[in-house]
PyMOL commands that place a pseudoatom at each C-alpha (Angstrom):
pseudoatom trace, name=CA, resn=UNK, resi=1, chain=A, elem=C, hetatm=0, pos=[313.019, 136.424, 222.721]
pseudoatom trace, name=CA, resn=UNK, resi=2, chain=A, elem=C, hetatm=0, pos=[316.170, 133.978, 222.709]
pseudoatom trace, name=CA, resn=UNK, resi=3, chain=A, elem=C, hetatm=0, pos=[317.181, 134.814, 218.975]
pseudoatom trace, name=CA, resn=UNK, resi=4, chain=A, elem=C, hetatm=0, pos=[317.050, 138.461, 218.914]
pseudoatom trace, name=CA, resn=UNK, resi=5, chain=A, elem=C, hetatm=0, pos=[320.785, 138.819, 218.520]
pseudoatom trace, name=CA, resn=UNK, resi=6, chain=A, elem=C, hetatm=0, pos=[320.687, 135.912, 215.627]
pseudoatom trace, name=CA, resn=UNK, resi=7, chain=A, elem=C, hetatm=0, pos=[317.951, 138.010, 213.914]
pseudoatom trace, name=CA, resn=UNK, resi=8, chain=A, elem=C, hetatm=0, pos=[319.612, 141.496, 214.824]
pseudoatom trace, name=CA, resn=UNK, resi=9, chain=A, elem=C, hetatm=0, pos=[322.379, 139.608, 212.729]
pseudoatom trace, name=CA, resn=UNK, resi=10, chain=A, elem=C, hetatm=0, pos=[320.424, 138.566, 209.916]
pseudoatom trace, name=CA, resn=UNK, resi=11, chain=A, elem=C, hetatm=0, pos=[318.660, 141.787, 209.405]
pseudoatom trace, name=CA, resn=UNK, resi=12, chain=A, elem=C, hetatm=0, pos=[322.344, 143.913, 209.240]
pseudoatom trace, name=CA, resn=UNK, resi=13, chain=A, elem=C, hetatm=0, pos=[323.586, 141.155, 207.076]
pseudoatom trace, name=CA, resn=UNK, resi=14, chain=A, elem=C, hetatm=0, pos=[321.090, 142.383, 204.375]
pseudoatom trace, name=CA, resn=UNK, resi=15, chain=A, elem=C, hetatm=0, pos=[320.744, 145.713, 204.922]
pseudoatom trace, name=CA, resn=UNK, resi=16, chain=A, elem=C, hetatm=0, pos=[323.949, 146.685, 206.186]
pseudoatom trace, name=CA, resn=UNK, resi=17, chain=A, elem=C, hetatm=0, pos=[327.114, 147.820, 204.046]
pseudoatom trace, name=CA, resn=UNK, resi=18, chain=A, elem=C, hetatm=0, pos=[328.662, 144.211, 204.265]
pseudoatom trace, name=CA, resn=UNK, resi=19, chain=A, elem=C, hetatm=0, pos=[329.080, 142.549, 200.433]
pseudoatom trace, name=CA, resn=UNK, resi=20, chain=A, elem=C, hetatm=0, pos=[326.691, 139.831, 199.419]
pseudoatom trace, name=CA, resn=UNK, resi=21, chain=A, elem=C, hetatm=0, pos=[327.865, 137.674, 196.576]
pseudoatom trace, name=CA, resn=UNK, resi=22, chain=A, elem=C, hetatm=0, pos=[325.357, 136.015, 194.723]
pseudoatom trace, name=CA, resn=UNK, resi=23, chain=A, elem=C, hetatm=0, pos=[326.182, 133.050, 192.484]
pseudoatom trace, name=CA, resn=UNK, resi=24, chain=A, elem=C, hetatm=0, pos=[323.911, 131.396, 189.983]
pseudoatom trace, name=CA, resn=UNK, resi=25, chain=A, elem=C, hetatm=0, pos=[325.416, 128.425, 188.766]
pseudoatom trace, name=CA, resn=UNK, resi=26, chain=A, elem=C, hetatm=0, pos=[328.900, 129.029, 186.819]
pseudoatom trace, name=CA, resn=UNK, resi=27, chain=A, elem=C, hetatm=0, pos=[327.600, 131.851, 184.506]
pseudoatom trace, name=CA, resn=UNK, resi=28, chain=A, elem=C, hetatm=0, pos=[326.689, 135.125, 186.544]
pseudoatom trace, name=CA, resn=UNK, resi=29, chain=A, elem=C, hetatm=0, pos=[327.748, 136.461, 189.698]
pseudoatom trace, name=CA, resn=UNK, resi=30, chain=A, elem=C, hetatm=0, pos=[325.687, 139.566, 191.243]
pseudoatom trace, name=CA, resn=UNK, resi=31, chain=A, elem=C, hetatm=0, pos=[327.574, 141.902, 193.467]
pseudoatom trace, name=CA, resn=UNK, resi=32, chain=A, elem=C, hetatm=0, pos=[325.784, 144.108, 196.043]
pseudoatom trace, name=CA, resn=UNK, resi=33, chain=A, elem=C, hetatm=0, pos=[327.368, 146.808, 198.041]
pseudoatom trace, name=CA, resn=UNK, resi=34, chain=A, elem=C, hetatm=0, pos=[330.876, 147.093, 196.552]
pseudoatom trace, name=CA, resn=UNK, resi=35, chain=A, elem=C, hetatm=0, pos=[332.699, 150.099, 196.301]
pseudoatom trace, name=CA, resn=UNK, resi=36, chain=A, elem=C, hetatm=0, pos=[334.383, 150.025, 192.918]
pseudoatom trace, name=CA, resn=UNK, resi=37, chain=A, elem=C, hetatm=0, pos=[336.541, 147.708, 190.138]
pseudoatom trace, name=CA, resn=UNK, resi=38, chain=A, elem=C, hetatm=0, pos=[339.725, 147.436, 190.633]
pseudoatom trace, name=CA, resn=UNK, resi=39, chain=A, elem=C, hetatm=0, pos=[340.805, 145.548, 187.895]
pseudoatom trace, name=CA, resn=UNK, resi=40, chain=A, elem=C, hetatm=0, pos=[339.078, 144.070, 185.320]
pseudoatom trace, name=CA, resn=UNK, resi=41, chain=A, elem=C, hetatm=0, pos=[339.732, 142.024, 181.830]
pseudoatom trace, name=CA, resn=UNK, resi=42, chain=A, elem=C, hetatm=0, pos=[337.938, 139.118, 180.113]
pseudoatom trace, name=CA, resn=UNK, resi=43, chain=A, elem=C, hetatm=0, pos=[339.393, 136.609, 182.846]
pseudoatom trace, name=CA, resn=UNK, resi=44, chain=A, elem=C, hetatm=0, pos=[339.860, 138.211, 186.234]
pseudoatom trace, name=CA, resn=UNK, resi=45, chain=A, elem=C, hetatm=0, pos=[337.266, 141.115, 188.080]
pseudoatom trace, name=CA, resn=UNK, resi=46, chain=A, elem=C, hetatm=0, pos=[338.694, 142.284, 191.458]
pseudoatom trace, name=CA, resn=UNK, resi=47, chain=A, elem=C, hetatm=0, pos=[335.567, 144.262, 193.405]
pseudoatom trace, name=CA, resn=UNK, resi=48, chain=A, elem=C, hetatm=0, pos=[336.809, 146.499, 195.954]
pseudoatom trace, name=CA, resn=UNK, resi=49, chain=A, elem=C, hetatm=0, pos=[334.477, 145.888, 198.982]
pseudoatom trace, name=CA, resn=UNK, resi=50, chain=A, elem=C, hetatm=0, pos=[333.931, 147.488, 202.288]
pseudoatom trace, name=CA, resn=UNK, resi=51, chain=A, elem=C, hetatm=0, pos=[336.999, 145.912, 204.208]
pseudoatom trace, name=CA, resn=UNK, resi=52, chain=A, elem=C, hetatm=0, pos=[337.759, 143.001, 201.263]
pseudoatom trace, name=CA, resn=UNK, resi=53, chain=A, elem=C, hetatm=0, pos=[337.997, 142.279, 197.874]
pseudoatom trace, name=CA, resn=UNK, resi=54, chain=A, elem=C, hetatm=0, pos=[335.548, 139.890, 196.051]
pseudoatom trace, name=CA, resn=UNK, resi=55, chain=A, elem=C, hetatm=0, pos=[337.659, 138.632, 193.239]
pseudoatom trace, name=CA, resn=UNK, resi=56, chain=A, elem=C, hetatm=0, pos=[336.068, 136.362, 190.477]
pseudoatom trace, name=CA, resn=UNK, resi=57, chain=A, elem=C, hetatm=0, pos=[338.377, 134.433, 187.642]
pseudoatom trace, name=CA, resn=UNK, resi=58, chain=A, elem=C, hetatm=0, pos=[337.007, 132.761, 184.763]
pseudoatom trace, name=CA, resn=UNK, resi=59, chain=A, elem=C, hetatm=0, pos=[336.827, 133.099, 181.010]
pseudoatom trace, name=CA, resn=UNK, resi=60, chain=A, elem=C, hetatm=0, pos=[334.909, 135.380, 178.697]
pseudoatom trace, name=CA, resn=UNK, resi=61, chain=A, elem=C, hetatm=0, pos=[334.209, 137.420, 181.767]
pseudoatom trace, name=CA, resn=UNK, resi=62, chain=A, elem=C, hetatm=0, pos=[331.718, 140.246, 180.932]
pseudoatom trace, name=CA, resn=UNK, resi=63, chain=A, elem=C, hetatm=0, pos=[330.313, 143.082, 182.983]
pseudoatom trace, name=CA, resn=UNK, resi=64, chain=A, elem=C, hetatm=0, pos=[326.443, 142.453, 182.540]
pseudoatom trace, name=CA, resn=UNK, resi=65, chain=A, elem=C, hetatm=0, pos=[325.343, 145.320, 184.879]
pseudoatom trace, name=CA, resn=UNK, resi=66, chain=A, elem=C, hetatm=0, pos=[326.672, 148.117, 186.972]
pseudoatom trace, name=CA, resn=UNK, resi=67, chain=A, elem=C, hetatm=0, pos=[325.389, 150.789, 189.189]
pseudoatom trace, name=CA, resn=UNK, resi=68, chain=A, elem=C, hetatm=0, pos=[326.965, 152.573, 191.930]
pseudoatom trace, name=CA, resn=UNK, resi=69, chain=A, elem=C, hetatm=0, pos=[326.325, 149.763, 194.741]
pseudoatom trace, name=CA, resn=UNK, resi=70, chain=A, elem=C, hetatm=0, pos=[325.732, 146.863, 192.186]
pseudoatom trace, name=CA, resn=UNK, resi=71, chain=A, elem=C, hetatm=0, pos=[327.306, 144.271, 189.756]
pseudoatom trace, name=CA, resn=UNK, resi=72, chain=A, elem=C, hetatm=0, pos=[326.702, 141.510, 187.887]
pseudoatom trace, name=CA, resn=UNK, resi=73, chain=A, elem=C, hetatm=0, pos=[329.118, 139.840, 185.496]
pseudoatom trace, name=CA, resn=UNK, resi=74, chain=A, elem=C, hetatm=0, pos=[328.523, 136.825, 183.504]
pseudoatom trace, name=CA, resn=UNK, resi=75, chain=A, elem=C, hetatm=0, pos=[330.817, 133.864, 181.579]
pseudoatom trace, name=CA, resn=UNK, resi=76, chain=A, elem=C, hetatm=0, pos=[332.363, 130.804, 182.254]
pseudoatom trace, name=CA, resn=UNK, resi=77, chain=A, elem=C, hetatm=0, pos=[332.518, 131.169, 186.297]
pseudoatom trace, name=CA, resn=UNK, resi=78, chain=A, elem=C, hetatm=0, pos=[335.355, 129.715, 187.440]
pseudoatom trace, name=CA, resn=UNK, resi=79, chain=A, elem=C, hetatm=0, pos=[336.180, 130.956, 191.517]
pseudoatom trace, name=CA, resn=UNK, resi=80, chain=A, elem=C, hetatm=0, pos=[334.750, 133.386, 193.938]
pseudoatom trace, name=CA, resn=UNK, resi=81, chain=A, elem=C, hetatm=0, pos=[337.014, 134.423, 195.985]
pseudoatom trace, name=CA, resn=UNK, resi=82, chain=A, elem=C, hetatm=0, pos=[336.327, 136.597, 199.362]
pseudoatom trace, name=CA, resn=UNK, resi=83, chain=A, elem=C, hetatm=0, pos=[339.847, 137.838, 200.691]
pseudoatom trace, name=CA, resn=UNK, resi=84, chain=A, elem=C, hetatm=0, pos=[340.248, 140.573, 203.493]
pseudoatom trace, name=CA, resn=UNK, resi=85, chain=A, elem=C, hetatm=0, pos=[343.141, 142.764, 204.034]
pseudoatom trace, name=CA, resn=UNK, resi=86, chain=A, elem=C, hetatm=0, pos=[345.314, 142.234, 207.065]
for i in range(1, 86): cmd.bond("trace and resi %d" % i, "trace and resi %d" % (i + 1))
show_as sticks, trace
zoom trace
């Protein structure tokens, strides 16, 4: 098939250790596959992430939900940033 690489692609994209950022609107972000917070207060959440950083700003930033590959914070959603080191 022509688009078994594409789909090879897709399939590591969601099962593989790479982040995915979920946004829902400007109130909650969900955070798969990270690998710990590195900083945290009511305006700013840094997620360490294998190979980058998810960082999220915005006010009355709380941490909804957290497990050991999972996150969701919710408030007044102002950026998502994806930054890699290097």
């Amino acid at each position: 098939m022509a688009h078994d690489g594409f789909g090879a692609a897709i399939l590591e994209d969601l099962h593989g250790s790479r982040p995915r950022v979920e946004i829902i609107g400007n109130s909650r972000v969900v955070v798969e596959n990270h690998r710990g917070i590195q900083e945290y207060d009511d305006g700013l959440l840094r997620i360490k992430c294998c190979g980058c950083e998810v960082r999220i700003t915005g006010a009355g930033l709380t941490l909804a939900a957290l497990s050991l590959d999972e996150l969701a914070v919710t408030g007044t959603i102002v950026s998502v940033e994806y930054t890699t080191a290097g």
